[in-house]
C-alpha positions in Angstrom: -5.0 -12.7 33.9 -7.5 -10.6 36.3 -9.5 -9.5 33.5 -10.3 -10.9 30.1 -9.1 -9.1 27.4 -9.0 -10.7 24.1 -8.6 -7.5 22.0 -5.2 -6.6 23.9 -4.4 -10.4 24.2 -5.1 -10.5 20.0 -2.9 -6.8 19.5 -0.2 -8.4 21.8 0.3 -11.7 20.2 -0.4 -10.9 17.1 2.4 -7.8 17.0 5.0 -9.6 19.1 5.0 -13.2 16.9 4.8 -11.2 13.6 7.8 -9.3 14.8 9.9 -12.7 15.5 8.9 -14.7 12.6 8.9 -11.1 10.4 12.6 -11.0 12.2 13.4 -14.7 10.8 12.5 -13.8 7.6 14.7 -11.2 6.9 17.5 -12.6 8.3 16.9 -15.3 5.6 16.3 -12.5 3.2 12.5 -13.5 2.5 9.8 -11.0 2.2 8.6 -10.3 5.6 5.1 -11.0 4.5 6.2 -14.8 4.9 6.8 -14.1 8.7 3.6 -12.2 8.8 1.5 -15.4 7.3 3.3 -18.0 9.5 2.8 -15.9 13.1 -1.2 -16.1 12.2 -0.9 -19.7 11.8 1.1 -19.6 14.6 -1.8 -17.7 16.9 -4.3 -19.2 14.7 -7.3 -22.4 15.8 -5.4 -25.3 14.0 -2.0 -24.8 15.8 -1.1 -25.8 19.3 -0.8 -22.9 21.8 -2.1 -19.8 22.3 -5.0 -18.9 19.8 -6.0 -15.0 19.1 -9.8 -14.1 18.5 -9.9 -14.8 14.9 -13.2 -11.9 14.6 -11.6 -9.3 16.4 -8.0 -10.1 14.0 -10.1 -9.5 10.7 -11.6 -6.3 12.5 -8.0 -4.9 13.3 -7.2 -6.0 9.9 -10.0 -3.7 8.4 -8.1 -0.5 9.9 -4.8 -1.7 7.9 -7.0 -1.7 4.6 -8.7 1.5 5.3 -5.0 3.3 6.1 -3.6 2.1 3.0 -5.9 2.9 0.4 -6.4 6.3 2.3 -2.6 6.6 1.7 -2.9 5.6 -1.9 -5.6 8.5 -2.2 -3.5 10.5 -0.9 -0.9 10.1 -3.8 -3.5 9.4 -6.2 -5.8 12.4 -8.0 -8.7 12.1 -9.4 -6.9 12.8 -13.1 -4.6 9.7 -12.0 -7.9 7.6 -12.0 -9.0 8.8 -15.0 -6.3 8.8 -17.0 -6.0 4.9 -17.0 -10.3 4.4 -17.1 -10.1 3.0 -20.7 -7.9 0.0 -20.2 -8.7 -0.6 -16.1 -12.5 -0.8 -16.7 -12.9 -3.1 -19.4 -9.2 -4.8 -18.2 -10.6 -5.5 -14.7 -13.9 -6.8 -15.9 -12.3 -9.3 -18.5 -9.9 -10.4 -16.0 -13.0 -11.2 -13.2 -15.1 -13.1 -16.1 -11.8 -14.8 -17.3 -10.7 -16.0 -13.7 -14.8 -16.7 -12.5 -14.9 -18.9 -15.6 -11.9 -20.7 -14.9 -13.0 -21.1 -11.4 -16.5 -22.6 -12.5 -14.9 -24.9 -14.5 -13.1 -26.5 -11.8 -16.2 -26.4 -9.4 -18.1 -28.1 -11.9 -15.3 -31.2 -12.0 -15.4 -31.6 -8.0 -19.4 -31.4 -8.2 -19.9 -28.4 -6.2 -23.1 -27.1 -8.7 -23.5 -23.8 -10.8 -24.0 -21.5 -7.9 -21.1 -23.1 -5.7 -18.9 -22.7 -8.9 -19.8 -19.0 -9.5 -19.4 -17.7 -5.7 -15.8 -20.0 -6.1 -14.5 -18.1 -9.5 -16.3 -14.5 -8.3 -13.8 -15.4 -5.2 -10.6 -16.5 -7.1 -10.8 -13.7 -9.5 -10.3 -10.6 -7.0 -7.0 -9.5 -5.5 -6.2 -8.2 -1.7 -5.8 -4.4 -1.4 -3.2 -5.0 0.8 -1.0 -7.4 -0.7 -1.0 -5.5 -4.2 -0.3 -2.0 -2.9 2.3 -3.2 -0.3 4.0 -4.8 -3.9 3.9 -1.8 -5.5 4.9 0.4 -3.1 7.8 -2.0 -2.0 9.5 -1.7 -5.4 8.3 2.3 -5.5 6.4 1.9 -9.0 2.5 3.8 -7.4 3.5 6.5 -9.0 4.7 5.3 -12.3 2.2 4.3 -15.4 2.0 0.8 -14.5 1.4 1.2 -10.4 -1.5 3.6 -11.5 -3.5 0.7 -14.0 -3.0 -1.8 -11.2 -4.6 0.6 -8.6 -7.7 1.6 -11.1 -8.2 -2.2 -11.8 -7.8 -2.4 -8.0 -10.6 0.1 -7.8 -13.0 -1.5 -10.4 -12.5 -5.0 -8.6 -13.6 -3.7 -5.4 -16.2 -2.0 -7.0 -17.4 -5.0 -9.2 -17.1 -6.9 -5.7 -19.7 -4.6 -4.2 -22.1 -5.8 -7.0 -21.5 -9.2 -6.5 -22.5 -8.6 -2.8 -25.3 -7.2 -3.3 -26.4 -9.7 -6.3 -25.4 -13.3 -4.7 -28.3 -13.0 -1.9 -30.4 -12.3 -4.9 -29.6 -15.3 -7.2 -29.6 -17.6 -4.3 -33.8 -16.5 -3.5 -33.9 -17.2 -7.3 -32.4 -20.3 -7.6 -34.3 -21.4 -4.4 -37.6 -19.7 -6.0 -38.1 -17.2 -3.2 -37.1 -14.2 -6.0 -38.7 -13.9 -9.5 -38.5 -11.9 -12.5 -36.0 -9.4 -14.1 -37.1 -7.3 -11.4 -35.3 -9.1 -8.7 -32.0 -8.2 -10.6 -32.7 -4.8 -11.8 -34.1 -3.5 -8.5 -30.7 -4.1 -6.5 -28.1 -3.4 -9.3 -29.9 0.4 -9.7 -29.9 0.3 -6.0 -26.3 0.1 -6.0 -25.3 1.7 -8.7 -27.1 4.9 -6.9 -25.5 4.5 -3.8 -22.0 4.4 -5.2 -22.5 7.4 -7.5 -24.6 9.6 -4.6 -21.3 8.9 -2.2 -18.7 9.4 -5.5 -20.5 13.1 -6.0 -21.1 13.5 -2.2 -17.5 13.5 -2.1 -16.0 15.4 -4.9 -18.7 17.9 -4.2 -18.8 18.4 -0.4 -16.0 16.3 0.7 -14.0 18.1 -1.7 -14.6 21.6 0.3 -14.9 20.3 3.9 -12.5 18.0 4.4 -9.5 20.5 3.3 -11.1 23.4 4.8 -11.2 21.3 8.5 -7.5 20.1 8.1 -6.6 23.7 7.4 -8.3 24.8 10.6 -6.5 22.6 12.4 -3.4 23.5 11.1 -4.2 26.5 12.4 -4.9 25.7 15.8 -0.5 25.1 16.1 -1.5 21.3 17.5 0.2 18.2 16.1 -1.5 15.9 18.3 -5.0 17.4 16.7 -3.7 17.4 13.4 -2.8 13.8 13.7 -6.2 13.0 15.1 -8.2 14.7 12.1 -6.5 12.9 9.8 -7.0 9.5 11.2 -10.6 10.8 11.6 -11.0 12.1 8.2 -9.7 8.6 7.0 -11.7 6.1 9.7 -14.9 8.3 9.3 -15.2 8.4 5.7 -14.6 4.8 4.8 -17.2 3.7 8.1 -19.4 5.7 7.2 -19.4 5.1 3.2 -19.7 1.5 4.3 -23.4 2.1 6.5 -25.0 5.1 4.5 -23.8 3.7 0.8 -22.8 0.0 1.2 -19.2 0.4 -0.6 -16.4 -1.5 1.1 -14.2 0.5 3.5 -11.2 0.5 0.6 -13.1 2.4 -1.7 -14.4 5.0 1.1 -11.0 5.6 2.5 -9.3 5.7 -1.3 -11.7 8.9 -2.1 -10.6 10.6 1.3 -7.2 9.9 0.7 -8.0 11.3 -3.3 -9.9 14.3 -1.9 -7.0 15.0 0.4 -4.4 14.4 -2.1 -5.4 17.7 -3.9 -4.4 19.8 -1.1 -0.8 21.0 0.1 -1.6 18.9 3.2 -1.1 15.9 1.7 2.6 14.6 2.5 2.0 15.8 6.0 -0.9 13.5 6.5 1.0 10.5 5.2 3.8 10.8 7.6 1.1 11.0 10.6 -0.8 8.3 9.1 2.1 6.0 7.8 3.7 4.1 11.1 -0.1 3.1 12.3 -0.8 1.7 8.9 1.9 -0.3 9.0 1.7 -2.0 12.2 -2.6 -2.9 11.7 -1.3 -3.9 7.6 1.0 -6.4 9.7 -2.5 -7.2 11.8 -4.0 -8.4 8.4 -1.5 -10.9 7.0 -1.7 -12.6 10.8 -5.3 -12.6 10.5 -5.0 -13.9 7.1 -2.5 -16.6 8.6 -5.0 -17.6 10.9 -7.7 -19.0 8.8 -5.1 -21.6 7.3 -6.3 -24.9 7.7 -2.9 -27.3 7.1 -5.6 -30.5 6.7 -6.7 -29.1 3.2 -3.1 -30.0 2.0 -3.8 -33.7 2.7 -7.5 -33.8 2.1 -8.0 -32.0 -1.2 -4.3 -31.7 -2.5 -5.7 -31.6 -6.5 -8.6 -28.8 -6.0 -5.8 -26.9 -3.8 -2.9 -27.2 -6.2 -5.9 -26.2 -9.6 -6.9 -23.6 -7.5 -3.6 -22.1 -6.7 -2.8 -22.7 -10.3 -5.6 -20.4 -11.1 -4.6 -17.6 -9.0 -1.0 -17.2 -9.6 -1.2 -18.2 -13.7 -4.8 -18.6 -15.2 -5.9 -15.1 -14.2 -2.6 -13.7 -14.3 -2.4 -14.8 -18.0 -5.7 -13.3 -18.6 -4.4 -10.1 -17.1 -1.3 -9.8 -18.9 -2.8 -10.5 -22.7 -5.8 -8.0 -21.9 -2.7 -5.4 -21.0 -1.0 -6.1 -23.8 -3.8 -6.3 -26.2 -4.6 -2.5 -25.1 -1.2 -1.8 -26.5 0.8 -1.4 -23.3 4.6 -2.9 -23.3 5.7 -6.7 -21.8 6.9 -4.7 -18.4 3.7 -2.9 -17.9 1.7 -5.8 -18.5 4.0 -8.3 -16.3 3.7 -5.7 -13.4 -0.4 -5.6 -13.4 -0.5 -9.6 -14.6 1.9 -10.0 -10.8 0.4 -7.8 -8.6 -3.0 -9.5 -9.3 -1.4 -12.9 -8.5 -2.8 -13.4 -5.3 -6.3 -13.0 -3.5 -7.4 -11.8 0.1 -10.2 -9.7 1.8 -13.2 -9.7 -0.8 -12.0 -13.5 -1.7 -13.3 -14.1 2.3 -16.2 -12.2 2.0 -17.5 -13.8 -0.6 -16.9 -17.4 1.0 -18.4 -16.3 4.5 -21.4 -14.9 2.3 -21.9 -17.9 -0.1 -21.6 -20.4 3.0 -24.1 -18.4 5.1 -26.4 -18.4 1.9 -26.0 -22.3 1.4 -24.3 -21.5 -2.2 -20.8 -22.7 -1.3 -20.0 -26.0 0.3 -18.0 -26.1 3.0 -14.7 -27.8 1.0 -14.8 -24.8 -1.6 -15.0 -22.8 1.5 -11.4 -24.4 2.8 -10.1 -24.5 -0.5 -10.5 -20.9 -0.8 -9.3 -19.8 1.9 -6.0 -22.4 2.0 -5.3 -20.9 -1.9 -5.9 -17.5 -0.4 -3.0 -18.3 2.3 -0.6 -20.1 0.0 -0.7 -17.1 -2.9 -0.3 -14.3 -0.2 3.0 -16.0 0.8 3.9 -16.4 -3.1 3.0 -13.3 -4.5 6.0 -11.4 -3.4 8.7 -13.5 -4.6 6.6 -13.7 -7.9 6.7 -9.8 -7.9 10.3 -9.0 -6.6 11.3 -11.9 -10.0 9.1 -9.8 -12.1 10.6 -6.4 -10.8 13.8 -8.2 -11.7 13.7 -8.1 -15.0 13.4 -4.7 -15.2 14.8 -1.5 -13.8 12.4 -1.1 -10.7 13.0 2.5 -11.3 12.8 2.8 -14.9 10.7 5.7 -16.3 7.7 3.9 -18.3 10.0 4.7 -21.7 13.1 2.9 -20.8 15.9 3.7 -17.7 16.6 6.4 -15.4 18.1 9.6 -17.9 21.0 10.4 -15.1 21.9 14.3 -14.9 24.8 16.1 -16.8 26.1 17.8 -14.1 30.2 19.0 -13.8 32.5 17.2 -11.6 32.1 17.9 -8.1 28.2 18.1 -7.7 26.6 18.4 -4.7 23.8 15.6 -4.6 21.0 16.6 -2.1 18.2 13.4 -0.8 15.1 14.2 0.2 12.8 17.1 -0.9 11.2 17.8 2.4 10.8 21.2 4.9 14.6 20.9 5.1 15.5 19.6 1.8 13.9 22.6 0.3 15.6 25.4 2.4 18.9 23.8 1.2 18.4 23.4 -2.2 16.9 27.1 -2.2 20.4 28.4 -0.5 22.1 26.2 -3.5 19.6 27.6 -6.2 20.6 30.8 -5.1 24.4 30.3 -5.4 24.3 28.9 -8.4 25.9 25.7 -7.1 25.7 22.7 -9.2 23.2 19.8 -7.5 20.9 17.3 -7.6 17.7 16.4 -6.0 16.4 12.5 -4.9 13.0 12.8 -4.3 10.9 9.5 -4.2 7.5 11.6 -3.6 5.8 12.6 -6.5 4.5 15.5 -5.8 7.7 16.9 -4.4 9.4 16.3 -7.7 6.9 18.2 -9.1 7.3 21.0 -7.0 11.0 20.8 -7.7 11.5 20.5 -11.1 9.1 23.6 -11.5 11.6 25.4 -9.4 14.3 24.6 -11.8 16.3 22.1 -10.2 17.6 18.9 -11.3 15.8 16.0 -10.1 15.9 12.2 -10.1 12.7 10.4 -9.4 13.3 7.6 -7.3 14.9 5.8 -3.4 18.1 6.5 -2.8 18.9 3.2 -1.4 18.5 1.7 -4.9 22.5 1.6 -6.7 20.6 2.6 -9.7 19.4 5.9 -8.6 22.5 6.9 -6.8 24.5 6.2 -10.4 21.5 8.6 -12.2 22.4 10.9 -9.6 26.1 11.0 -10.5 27.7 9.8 -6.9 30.6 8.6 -8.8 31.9 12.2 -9.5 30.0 13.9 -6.6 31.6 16.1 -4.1 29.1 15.7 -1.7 26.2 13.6 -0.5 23.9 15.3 1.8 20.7 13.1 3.0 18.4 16.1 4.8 15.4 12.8 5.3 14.0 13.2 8.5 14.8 9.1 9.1 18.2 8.8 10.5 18.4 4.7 10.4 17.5 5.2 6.6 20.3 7.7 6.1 22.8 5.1 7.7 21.7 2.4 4.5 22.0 5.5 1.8 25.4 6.1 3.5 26.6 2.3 2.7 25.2 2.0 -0.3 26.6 5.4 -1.6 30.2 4.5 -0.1 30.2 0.9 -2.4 29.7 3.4 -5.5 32.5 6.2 -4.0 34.0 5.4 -1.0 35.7 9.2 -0.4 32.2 11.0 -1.0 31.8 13.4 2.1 28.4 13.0 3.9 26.3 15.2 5.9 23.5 13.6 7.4 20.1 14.5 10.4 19.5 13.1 12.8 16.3 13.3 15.5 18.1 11.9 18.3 20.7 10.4 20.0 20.6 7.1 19.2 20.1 8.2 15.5 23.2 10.4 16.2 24.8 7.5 17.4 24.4 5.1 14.8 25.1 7.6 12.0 28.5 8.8 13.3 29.1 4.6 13.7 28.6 4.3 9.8 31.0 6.5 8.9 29.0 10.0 8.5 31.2 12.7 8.4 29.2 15.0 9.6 25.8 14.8 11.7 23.3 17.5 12.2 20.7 16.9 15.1 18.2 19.8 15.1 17.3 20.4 18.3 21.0 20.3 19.0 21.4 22.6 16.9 18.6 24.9 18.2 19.5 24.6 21.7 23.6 25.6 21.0 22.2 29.1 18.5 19.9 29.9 21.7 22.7 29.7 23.7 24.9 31.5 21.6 22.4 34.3 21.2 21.8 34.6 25.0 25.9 34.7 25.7 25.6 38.0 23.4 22.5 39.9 24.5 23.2 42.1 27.2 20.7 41.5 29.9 17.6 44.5 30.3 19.3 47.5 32.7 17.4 47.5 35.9 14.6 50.3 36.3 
């Protein structure tokens, strides 16, 4: 190689193995997560072959946290976060002292010490941003009562975690008699509870008018290309800079951007822009976490890895599911929380990288950690998708989908979109019987307060298609703007009414292509479309008479 470029040699490698072994893992029908963790041990220092920078992997890994919680925001208002306060403050905080304890226990039986033990619970007690949203959004439960108490106990981890950053440096000068007095404590805890509540109201009160006001500008300007840009800006700036002027992790930053953004009409548009890079650097995270898998903890600590594992994916799970239930919530709500916590990540390395540098945390608690980090990551969603199975993953919180009483013969419409809503409008206005499949939920918001049926939900789940009557339908038309997707709405819809007729878009030929190959009956390609109307248009205008 002429020059050496480890960030594109990291990007490159750490893409291209994810895709194969992602690749593998569906083909064995295995969460692609899996693939993700096995490429980074793959790329990673303890495997043969090629090895990515490790530093510059967590780095890329940071932009796939900050893009999904600033997508979360965007879904997520601020009377979303407060609506669940009273059992995902004290919830969270029982669950951390329930799983720290647990974790001091054990680090008292292997002789690590009280500080070793409390940096090695604080670490087994917190859950990865990434690994619980991508579970949530996988089985499309963010928006439902449940997805909403696991992201505000999401949010009052991280924020919790924070304190714990700032208090560990403090309680090792302590223990090591460099700090004394109540005042070493005090001094840092107001310090941080300042900063967090000066960047909360710098938000809702400036944040609240800029950032919308600049997004609508540059809606105004006609430029995707700029629009796209200000919203990975918006997203990137906020979290960096609520990390150097406040010292709150980039999560939280990019979560009140997304929040602030979420309250405008802009918000669905700046999730498409947004969505494919957050998926490609949220692939960049579970390789990086892959990396840091040392396979000699197996053999060399087998009993503190197996206890510590046991920890994560039971002890504080447990804990999580009684405090749910004790609050009065229902065995689903509290199973779904109790399994998306099941795992740890990001503040979990933190916290060992800080402890070690401190001298708090041996270097074997360090492995273990990050081994059991590893190991529940990989875990977590096939402990989710059982826990999903139980129940109807789209179930309303008080019992199934209520499926629409519609005549014979309905139309059935999917996707709620710039399209989706000139249709349903021309329908509305004919008095045709339909219904709407909308999985976004402000856009079944917007349409129910039109007055149109809707059902909440993805139509490649059998469940929603049934709600949505496809057995007696007279047509299926699927006006998403993601032709591949169509094609799988297409099969599944035909396995519940094989002579349903289908009209599908499309965005190109390929997508025309494969559409027309599954059996659509009819495909729409809009700049097709456009191009044949301007042509038609031009054969009937007489040309301008000559002067």
């Amino acid at each position: 190689m002429p020059h050496h470029t480890p960030l594109i040699a990291t990007i490159v490698a750490g893409l291209f193995v994810a895709f194969v072994f992602g690749a593998i893992a569906h083909r064995f029908k295995v969460s692609p997560i899996a693939g993700y963790l096995l490429a980074g041990v793959a790329v990673g220092p303890f495997t043969p072959g090629f090895v990515a920078n490790s530093g510059l992997a967590n780095e890329l890994a940071e932009i796939g946290v900050i893009l999904l919680m600033f997508g979360v925001g965007l879904h997520f208002s601020l009377k979303d976060l407060m609506s669940v306060r009273r059992i995902a403050v004290p919830g969270a905080i029982g669950q951390i002292a329930a799983a720290t304890g647990m974790g001091m226990a054990l680090a008292w039986m292997a002789g690590w010490g009280m500080q070793a033990g409390l940096v090695f619970g604080l670490a087994l007690s917190v859950a990865s941003t990434v690994v619980l949203l991508r579970a949530l959004q996988g089985h499309d439960i963010v928006q439902t009562e449940r997805g909403r108490i696991a992201v505000g106990w999401l949010i009052v981890e991280d924020l919790a975690m924070v304190l714990a950053l700032v208090l560990l440096p403090v309680i090792a000068g302590i223990t090591s008699g460099a700090n004394e007095g109540a005042a070493a404590i005090l001094q840092p805890l107001l310090s941080t509870f300042l900063k967090v509540a000066g960047f909360a109201a710098l938000m809702l009160v400036v944040g609240r008018r800029v950032i919308p006001w600049t997004l609508q500008w540059v809606v105004g300007t006609g430029s995707q290309e700029l629009f796209r840009l200000a919203v990975l800006a918006i997203a990137l700036g906020v979290a960096f800079g609520a990390a150097v002027a406040f010292d709150v992790s980039f999560a939280l930053g990019a979560f009140f951007a997304g929040m602030i953004l979420g309250e405008t009409s802009l918000s669905r548009r700046a999730t498409e822009e947004t969505l494919p890079l957050r998926d490609a650097f949220a692939v960049l995270f579970f390789v990086s976490v892959g990396m840091l898998f040392n396979p000699s903890v197996i053999v060399d600590q087998p009993v503190l890895l197996v206890a510590a594992v046991s920890i994560i994916l039971f002890g504080k799970s447990l804990a999580a599911y009684l405090l749910v239930r004790a609050f009065g919530y229902n065995g689903q709500t509290g199973l779904t929380v109790a399994a998306s916590l099941a795992q740890i990540g990001e503040f979990s390395f933190i916290l060992a990288s800080l402890g070690s540098e401190l001298g708090m945390l041996p270097p074997a608690a360090r492995d273990v950690i990050l081994a059991a980090a590893m190991i529940s990551i990989f875990v977590n969603p096939f402990l989710f998708a059982w826990v999903a199975g139980r129940y109807d993953e789209d179930a309303s919180e008080g019992g199934t989908i209520t499926p629409v009483q519609l005549q014979s013969g309905h139309l059935i419409l999917v996707g709620y979109g710039r399209v989706g809503k000139m249709i349903a409008a021309d329908f509305q206005t004919r008095g045709k019987p339909f219904v709407i499949i909308e999985d976004q939920g402000d856009m079944v918001k917007e349409a129910q307060d039109a007055g149109m049926h809707v059902i909440e939900g993805n139509a490649l789940n059998a469940r929603t298609l049934v709600a949505a009557g496809i057995g007696s339908a007279g047509k299926l038309l699927i006006a998403i703007p993601a032709g591949f997707e169509a094609g799988a709405i297409l099969q599944h819809a035909r396995i519940l009414n094989p002579q349903v007729p289908v009209i599908a878009r499309a965005h190109s030929a390929d997508e025309v292509a494969h559409l027309e190959r599954v059996g659509v009956d009819h495909v729409v390609m809009g700049e097709r479309e456009t191009a044949n109307r301007m042509m038609e248009l031009s054969a009937a205008m007489p040309p301008a008479q000559a002067a």
